[in-house]
C-alpha positions in Angstrom: -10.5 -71.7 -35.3 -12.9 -71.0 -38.3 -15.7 -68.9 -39.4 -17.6 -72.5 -39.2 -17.8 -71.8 -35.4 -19.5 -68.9 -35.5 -23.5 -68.3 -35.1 -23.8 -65.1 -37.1 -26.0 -63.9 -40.0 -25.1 -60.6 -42.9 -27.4 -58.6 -44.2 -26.5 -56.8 -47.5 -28.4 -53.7 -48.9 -27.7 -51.2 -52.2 -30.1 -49.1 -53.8 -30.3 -50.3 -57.9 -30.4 -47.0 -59.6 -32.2 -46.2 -62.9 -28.9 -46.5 -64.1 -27.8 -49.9 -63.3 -29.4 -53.3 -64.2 -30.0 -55.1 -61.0 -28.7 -58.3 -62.8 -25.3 -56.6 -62.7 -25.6 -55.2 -59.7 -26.3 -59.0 -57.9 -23.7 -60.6 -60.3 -21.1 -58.4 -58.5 -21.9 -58.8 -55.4 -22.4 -62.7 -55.6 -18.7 -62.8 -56.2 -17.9 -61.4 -53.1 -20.9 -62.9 -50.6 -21.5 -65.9 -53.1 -24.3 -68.0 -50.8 -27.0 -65.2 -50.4 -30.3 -64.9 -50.6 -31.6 -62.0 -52.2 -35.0 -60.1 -53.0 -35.8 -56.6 -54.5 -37.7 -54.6 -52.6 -38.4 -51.8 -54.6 -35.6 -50.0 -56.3 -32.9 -51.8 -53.7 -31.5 -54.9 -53.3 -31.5 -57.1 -50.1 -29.6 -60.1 -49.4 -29.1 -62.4 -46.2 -26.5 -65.3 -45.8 -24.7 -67.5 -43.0 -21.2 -67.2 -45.1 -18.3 -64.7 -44.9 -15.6 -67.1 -46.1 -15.5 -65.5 -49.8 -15.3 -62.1 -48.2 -12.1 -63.5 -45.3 -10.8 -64.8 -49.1 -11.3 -61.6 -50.7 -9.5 -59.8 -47.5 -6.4 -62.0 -47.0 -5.7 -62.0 -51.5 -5.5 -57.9 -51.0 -3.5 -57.9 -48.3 -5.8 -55.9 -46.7 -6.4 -58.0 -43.1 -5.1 -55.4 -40.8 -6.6 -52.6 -42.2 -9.9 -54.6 -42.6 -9.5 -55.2 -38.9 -8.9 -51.9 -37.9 -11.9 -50.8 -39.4 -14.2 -53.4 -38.8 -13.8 -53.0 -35.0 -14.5 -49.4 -35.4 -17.5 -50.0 -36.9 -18.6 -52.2 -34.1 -21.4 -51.9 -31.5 -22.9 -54.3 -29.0 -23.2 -57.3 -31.3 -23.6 -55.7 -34.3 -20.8 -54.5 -36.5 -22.4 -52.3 -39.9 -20.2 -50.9 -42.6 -20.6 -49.6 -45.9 -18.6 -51.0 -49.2 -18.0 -49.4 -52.8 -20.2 -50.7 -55.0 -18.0 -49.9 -57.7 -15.3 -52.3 -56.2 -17.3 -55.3 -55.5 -17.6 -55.6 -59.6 -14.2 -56.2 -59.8 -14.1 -58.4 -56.7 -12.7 -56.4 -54.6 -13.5 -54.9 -50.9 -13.3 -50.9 -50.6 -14.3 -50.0 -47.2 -16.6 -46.6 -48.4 -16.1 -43.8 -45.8 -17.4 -41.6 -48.7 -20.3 -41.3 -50.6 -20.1 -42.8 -53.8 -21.4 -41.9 -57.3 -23.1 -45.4 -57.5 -24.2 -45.8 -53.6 -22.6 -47.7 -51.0 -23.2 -51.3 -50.4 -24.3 -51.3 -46.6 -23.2 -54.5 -44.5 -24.5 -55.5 -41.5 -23.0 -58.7 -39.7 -24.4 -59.5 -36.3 -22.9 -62.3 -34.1 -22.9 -62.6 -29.8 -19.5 -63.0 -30.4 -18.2 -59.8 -32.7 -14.9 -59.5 -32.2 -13.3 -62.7 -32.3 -15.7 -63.1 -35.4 -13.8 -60.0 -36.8 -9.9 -61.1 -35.5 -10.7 -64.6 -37.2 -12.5 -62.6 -40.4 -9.0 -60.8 -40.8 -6.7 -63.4 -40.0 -4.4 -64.9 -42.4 -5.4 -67.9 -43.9 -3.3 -70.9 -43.6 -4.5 -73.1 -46.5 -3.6 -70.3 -48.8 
């Protein structure tokens, strides 16, 4: 199977402190959901996108697929599984699942789908063309 046959959608939200130059902020997260949408509303940023195949990338290259797994499904409810990522990570393209606060804010994630779980067990599977 694939991500392709899924109907889901992500939506992406960080606060932009004074700080941090929102420029930054979207260049770092673009590398890890790189077809997004974004807009500032205010002092946060707000993206939307169809795509999770950077971030399924992202997972398999840490090695971190079971643990990614693991705490997806946790974070699961109904049809809607929401997390929060270090922002700090995603500018070195990398996924740190925040349980935390962090200095900068979290990065909060929100992937809806009819179909969560085996969109989370495909998410974290190992990827074969790799």
């Amino acid at each position: 199977m694939s991500l392709k046959f899924f109907d889901y959608s992500v939506k992406i939200k960080t606060e932009i402190y004074p700080t941090e130059r929102e420029k930054v902020v979207r260049y770092c997260l673009e590398e890890i959901f790189p077809e997004t949408e974004w807009q500032s509303v205010e002092h946060e940023l707000i993206g939307e996108t169809n795509s999770l195949e950077n971030f399924a990338d992202i997972l398999d290259d840490m090695k971190i697929r079971d643990t990614a797994q693991e705490h997806l499904l946790r974070k699961t409810q109904s049809d809607t599984c929401a997390f929060a990522l270090s922002k700090q990570a995603t500018c070195n393209r990398k996924i740190n699942f925040s349980i935390v606060e962090q200095p900068l804010g979290p990065v909060q994630v929100i992937i809806t789908c009819d179909r969560i779980e085996p969109l989370i067990k495909e998410l974290t599977k190992k990827r074969s063309y790799r």
